[in-house]
PQR file with spaces between the fields and no chain letter, atoms N, CA, C, O and H, PARSE charges and radii, in Angstrom:
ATOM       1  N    UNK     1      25.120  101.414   55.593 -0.4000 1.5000
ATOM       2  CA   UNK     1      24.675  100.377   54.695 -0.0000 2.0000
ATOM       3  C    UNK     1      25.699   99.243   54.731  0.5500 1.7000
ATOM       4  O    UNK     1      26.863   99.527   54.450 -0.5500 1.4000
ATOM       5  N    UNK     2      25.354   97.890   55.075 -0.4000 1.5000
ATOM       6  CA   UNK     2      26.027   96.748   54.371 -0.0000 2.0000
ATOM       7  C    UNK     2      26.630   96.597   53.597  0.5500 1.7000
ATOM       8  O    UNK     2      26.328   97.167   52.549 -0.5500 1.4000
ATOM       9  H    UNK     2      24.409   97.659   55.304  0.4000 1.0000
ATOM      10  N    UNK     3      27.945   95.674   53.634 -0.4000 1.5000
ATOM      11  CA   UNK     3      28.432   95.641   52.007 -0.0000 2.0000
ATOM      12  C    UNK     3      27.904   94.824   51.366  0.5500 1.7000
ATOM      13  O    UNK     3      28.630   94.603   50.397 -0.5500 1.4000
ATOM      14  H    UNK     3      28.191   95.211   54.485  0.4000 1.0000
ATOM      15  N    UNK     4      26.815   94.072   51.331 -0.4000 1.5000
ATOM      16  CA   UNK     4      25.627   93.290   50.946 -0.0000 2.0000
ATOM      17  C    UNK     4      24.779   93.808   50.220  0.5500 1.7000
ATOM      18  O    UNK     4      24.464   93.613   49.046 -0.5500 1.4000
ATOM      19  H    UNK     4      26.226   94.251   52.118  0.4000 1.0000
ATOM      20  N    UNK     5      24.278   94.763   51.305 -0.4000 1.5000
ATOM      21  CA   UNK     5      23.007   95.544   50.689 -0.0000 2.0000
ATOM      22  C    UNK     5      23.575   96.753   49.330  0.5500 1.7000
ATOM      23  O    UNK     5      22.731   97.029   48.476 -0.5500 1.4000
ATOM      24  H    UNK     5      24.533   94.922   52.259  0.4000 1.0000
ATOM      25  N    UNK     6      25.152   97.481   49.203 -0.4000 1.5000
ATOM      26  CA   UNK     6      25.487   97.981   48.595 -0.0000 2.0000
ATOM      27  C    UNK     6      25.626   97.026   47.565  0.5500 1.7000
ATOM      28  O    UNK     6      24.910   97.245   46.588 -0.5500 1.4000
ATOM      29  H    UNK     6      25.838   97.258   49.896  0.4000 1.0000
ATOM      30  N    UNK     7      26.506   95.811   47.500 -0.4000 1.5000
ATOM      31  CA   UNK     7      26.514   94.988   46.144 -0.0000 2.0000
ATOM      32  C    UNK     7      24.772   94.963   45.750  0.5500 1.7000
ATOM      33  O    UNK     7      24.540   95.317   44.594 -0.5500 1.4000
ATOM      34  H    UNK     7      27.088   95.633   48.294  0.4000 1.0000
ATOM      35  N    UNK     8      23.738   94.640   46.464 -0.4000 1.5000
ATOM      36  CA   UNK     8      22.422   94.329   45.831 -0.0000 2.0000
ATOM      37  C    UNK     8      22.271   95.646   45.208  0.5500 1.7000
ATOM      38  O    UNK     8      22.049   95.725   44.000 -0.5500 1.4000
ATOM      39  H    UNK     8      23.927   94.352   47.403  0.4000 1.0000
ATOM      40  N    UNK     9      22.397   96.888   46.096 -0.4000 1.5000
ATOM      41  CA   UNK     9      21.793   97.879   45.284 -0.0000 2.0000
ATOM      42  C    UNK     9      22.817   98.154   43.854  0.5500 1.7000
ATOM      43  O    UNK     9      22.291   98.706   42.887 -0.5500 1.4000
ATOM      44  H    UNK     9      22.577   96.823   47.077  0.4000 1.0000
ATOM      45  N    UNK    10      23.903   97.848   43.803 -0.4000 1.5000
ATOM      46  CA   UNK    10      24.821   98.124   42.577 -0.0000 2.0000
ATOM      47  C    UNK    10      24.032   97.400   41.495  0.5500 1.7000
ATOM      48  O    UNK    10      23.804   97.879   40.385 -0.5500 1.4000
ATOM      49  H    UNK    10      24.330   97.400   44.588  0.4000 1.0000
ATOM      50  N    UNK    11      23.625   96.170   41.929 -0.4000 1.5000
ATOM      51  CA   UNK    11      22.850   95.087   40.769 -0.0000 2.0000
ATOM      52  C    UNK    11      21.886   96.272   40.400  0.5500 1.7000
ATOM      53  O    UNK    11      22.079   97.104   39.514 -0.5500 1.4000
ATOM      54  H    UNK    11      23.810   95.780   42.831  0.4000 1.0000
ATOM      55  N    UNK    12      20.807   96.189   41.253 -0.4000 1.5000
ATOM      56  CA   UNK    12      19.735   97.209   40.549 -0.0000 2.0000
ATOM      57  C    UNK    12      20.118   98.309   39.694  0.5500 1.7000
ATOM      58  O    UNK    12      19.531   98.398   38.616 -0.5500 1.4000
ATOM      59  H    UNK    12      20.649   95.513   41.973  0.4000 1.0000
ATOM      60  N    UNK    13      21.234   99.387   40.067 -0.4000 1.5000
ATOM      61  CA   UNK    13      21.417   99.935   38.951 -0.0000 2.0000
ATOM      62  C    UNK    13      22.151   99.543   37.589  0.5500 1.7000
ATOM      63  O    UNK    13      22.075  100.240   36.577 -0.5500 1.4000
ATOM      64  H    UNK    13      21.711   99.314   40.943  0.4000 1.0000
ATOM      65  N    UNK    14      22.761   98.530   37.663 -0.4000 1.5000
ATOM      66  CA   UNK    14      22.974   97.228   36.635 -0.0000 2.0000
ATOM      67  C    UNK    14      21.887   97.473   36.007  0.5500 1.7000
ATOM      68  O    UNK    14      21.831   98.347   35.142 -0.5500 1.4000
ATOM      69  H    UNK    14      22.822   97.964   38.485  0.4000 1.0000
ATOM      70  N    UNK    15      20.644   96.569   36.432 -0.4000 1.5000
ATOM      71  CA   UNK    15      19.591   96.438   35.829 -0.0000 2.0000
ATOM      72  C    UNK    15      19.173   97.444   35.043  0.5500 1.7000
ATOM      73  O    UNK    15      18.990   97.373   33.827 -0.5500 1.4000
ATOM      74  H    UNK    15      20.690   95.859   37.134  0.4000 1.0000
ATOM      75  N    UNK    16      18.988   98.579   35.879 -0.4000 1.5000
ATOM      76  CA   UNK    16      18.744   99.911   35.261 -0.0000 2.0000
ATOM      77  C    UNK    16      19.208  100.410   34.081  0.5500 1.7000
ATOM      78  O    UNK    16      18.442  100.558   33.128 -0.5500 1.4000
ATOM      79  H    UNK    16      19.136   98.636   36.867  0.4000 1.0000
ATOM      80  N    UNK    17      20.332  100.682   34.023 -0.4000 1.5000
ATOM      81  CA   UNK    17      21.442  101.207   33.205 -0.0000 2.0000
ATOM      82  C    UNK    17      20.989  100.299   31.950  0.5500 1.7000
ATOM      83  O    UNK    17      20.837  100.812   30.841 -0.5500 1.4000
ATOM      84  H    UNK    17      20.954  100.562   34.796  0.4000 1.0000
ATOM      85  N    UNK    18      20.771   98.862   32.192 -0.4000 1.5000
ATOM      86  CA   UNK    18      20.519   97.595   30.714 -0.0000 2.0000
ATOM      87  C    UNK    18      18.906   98.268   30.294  0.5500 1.7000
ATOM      88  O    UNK    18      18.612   98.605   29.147 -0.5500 1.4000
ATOM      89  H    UNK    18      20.895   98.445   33.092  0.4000 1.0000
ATOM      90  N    UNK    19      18.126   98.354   31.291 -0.4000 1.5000
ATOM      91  CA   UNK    19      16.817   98.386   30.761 -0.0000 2.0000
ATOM      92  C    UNK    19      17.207  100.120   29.663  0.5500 1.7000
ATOM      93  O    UNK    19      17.019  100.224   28.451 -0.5500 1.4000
ATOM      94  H    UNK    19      18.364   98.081   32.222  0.4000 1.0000
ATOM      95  N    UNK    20      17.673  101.057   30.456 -0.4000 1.5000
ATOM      96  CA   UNK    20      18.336  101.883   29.569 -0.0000 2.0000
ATOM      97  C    UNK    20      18.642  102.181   28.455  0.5500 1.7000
ATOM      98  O    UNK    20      18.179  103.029   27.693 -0.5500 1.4000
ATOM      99  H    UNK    20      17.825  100.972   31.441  0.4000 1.0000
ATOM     100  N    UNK    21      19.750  101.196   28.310 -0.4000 1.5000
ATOM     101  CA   UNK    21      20.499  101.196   27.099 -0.0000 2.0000
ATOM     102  C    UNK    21      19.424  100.135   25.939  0.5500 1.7000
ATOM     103  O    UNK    21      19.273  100.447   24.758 -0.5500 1.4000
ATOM     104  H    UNK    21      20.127  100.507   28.930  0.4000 1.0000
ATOM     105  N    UNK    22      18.953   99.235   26.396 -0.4000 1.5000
ATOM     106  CA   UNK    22      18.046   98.528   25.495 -0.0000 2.0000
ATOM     107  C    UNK    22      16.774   99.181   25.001  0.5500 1.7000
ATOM     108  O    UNK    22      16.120   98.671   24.091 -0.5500 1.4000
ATOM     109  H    UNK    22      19.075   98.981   27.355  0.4000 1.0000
ATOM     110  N    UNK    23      16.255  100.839   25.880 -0.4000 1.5000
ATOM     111  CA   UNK    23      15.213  101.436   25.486 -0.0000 2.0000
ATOM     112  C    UNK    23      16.134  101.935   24.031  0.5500 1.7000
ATOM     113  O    UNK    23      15.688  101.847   22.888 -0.5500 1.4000
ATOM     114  H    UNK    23      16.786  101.253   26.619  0.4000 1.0000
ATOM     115  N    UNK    24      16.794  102.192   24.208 -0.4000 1.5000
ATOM     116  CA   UNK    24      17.862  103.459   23.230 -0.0000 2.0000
ATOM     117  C    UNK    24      18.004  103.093   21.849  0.5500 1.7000
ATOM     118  O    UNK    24      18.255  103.811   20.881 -0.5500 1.4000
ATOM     119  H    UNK    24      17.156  102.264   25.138  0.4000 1.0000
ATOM     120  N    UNK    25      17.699  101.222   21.954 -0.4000 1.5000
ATOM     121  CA   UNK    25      18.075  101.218   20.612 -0.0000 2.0000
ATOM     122  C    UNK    25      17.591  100.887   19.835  0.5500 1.7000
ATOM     123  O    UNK    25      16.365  100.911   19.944 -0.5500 1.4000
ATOM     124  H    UNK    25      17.496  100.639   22.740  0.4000 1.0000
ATOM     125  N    UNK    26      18.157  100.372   18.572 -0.4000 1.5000
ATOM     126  CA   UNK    26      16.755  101.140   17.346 -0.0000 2.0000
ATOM     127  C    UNK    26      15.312  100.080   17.008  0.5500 1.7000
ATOM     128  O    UNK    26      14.424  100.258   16.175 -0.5500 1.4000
ATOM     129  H    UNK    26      19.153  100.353   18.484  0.4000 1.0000
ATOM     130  N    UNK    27      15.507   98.858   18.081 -0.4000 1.5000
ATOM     131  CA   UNK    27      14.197   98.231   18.152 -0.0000 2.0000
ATOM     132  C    UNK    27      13.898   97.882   19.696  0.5500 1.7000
ATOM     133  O    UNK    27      14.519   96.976   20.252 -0.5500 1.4000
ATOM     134  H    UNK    27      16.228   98.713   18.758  0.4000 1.0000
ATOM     135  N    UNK    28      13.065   98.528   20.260 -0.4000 1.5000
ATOM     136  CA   UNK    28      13.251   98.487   21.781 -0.0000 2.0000
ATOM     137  C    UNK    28      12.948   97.337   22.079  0.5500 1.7000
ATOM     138  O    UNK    28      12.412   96.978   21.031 -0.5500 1.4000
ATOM     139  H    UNK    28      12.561   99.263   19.808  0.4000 1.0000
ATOM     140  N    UNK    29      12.900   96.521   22.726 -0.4000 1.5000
ATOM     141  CA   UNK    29      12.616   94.994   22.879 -0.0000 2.0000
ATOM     142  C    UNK    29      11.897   95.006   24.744  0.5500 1.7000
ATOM     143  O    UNK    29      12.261   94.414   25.760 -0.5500 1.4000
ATOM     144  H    UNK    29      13.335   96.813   23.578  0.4000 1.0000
ATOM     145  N    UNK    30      10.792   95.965   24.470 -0.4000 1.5000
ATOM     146  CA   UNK    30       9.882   95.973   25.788 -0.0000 2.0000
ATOM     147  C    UNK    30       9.748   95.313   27.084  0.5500 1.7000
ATOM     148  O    UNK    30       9.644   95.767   28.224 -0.5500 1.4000
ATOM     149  H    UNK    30      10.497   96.446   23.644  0.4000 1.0000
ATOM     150  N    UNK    31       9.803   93.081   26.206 -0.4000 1.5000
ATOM     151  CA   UNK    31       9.572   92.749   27.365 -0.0000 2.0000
ATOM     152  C    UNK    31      11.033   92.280   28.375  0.5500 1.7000
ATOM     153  O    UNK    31      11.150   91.367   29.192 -0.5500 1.4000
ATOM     154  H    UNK    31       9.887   92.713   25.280  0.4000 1.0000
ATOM     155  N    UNK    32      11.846   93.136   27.997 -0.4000 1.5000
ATOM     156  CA   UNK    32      13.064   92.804   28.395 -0.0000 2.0000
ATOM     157  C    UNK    32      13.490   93.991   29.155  0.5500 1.7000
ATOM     158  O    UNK    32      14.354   93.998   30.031 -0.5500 1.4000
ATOM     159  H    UNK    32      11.751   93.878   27.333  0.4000 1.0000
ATOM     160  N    UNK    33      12.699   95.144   28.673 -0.4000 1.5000
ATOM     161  CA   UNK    33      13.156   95.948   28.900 -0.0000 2.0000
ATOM     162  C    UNK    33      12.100   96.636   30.433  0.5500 1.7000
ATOM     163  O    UNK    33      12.454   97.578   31.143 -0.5500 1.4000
ATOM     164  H    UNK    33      11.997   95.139   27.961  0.4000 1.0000
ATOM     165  N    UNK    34      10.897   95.884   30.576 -0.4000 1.5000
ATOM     166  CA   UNK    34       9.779   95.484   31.920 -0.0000 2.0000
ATOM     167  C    UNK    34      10.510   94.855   32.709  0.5500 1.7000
ATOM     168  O    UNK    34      10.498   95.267   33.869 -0.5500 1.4000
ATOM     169  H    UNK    34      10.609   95.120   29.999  0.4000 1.0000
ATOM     170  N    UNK    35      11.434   93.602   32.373 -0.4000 1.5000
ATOM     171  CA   UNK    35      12.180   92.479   33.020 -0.0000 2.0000
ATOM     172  C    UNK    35      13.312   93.148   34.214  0.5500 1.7000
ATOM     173  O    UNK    35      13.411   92.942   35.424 -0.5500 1.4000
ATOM     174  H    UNK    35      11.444   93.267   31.431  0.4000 1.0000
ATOM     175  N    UNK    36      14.076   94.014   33.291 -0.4000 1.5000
ATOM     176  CA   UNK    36      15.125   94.854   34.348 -0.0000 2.0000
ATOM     177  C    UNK    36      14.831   95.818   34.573  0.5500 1.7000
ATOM     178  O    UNK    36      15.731   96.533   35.012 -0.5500 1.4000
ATOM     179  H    UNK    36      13.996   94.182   32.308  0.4000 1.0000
ATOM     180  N    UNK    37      13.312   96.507   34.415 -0.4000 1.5000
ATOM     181  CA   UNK    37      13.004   97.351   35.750 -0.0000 2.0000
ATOM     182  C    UNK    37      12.670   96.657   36.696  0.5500 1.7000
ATOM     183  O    UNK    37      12.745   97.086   37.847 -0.5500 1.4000
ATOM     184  H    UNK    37      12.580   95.926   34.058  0.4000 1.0000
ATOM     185  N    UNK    38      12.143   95.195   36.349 -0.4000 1.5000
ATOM     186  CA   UNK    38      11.515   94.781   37.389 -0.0000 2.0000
ATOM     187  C    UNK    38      12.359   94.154   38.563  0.5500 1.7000
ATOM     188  O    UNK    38      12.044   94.003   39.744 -0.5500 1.4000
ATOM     189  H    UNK    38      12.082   94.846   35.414  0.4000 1.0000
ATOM     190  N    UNK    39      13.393   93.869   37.974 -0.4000 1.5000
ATOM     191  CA   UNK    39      14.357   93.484   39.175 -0.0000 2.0000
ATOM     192  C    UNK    39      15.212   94.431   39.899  0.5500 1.7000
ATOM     193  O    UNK    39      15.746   94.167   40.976 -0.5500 1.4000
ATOM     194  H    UNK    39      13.649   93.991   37.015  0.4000 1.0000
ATOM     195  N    UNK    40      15.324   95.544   39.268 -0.4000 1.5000
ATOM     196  CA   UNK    40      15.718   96.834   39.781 -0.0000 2.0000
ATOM     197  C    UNK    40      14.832   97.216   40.933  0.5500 1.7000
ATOM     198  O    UNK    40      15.309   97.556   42.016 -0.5500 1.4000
ATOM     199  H    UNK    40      14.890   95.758   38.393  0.4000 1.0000
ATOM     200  N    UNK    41      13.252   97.147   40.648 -0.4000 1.5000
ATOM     201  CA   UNK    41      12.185   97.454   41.569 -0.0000 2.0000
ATOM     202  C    UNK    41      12.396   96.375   42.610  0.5500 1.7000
ATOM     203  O    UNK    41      12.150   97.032   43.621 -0.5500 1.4000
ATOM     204  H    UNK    41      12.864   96.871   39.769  0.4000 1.0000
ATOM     205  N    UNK    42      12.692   95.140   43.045 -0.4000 1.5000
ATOM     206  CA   UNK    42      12.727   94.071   43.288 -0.0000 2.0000
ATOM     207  C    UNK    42      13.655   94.108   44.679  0.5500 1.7000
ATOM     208  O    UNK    42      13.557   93.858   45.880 -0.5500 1.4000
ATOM     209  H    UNK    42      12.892   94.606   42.223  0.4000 1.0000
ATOM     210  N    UNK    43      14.559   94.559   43.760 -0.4000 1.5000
ATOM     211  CA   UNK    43      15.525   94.545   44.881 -0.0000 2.0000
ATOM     212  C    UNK    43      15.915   95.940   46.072  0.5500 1.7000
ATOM     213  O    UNK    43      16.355   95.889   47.221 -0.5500 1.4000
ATOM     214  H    UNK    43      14.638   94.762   42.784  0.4000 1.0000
ATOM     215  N    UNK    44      15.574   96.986   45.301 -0.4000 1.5000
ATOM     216  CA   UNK    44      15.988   97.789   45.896 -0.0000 2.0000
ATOM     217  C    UNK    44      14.289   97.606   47.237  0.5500 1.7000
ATOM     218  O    UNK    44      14.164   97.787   48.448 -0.5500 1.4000
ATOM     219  H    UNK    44      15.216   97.028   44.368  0.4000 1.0000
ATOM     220  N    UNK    45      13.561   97.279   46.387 -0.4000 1.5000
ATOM     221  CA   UNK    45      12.265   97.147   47.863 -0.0000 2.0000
ATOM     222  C    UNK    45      12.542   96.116   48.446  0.5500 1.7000
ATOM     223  O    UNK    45      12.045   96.164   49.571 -0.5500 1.4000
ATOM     224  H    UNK    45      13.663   97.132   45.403  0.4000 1.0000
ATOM     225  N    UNK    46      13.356   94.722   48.190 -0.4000 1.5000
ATOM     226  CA   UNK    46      14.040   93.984   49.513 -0.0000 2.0000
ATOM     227  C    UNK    46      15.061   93.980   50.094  0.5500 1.7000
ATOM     228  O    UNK    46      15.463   93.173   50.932 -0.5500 1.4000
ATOM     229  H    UNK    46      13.760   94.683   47.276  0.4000 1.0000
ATOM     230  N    UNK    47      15.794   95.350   49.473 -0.4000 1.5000
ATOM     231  CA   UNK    47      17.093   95.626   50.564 -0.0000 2.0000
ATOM     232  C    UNK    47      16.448   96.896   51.895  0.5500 1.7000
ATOM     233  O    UNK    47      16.919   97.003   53.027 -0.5500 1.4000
ATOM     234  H    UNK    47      15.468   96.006   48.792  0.4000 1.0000
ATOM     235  N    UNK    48      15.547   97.536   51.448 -0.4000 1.5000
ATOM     236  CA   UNK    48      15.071   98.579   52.191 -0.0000 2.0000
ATOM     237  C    UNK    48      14.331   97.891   53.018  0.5500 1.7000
ATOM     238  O    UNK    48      14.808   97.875   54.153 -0.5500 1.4000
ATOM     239  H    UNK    48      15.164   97.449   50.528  0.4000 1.0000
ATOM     240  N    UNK    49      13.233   97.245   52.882 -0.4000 1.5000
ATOM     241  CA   UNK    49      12.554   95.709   53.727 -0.0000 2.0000
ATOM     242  C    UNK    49      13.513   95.752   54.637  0.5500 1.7000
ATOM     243  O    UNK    49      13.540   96.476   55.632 -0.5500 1.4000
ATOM     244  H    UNK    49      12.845   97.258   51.960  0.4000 1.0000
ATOM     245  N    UNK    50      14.507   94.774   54.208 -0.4000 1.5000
ATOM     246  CA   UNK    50      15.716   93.696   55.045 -0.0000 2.0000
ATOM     247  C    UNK    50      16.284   94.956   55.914  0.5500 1.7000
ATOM     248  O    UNK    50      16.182   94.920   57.140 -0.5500 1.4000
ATOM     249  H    UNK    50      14.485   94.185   53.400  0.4000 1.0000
ATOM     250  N    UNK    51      16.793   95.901   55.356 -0.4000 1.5000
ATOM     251  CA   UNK    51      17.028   97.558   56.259 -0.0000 2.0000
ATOM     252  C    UNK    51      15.971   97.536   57.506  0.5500 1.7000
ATOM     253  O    UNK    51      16.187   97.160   58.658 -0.5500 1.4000
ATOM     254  H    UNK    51      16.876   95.931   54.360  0.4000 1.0000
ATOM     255  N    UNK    52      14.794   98.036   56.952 -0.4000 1.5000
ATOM     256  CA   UNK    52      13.832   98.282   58.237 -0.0000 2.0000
ATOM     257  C    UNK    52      13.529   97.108   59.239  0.5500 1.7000
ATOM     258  O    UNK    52      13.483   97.361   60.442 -0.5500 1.4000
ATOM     259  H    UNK    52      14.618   98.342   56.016  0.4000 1.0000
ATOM     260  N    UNK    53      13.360   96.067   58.861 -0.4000 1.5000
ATOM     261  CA   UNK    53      13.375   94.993   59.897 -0.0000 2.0000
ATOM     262  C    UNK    53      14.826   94.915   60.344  0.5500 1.7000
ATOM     263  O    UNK    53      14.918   94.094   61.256 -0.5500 1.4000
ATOM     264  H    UNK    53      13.397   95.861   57.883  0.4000 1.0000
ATOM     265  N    UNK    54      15.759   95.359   60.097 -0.4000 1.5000
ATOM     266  CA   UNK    54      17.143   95.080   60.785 -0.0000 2.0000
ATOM     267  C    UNK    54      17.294   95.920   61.780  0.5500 1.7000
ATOM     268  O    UNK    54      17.601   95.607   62.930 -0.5500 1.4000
ATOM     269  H    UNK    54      15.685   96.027   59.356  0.4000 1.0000
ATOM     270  N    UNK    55      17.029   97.297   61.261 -0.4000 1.5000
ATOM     271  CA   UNK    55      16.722   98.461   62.049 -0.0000 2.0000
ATOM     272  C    UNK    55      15.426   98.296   63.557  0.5500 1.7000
ATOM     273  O    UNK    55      15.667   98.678   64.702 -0.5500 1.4000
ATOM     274  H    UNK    55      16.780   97.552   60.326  0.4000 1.0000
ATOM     275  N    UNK    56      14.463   97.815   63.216 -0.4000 1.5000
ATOM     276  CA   UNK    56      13.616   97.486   63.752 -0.0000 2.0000
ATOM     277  C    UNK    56      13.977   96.640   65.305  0.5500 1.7000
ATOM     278  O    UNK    56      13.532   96.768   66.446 -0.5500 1.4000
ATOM     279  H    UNK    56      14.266   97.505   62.285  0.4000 1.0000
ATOM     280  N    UNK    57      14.987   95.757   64.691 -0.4000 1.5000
ATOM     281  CA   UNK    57      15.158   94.394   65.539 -0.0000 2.0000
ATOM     282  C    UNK    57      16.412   95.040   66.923  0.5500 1.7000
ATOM     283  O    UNK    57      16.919   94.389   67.837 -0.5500 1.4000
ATOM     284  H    UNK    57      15.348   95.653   63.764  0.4000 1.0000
ATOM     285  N    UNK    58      16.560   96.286   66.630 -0.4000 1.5000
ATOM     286  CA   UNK    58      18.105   96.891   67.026 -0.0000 2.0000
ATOM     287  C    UNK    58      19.438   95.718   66.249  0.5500 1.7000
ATOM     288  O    UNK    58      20.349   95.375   67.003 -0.5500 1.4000
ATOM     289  H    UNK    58      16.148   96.815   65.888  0.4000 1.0000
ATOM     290  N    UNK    59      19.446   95.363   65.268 -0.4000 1.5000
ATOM     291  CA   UNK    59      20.021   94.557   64.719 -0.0000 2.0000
ATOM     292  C    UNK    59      21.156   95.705   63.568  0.5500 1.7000
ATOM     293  O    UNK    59      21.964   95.380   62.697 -0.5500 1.4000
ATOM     294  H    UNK    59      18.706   95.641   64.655  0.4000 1.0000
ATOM     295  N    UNK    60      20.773   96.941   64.029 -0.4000 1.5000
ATOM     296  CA   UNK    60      22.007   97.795   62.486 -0.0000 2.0000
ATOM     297  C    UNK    60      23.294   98.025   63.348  0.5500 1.7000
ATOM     298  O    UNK    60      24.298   98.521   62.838 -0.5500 1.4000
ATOM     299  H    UNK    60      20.117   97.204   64.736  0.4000 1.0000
């Protein structure tokens, strides 16, 4: 893995960990909490993308 693609995937579990901790507490605030799964989902499907076409290209 890239040290690119490792900083992106660190973000996503960033994201994760917030959407997390914001389910937990004592007023969940939903659309925030849709927001950083969604960039969690986001990224980790355009680092795996950017992976397989790299892979693809003989480019790893």
């Amino acid at each position: 893995m890239t040290p690119s693609a490792a900083e992106w995937l660190q973000k996503a579990e960033e994201d994760y960990g917030v959407a997390r901790w914001i389910a937990t507490g004592p007023t969940a605030a939903f659309n925030a909490i849709c927001f950083h799964c969604h960039q969690c989902e986001v990224i980790q499907i355009c680092t795996a993308v950017r992976r397989t076409m790299r892979d693809s290209m003989g480019l790893g």
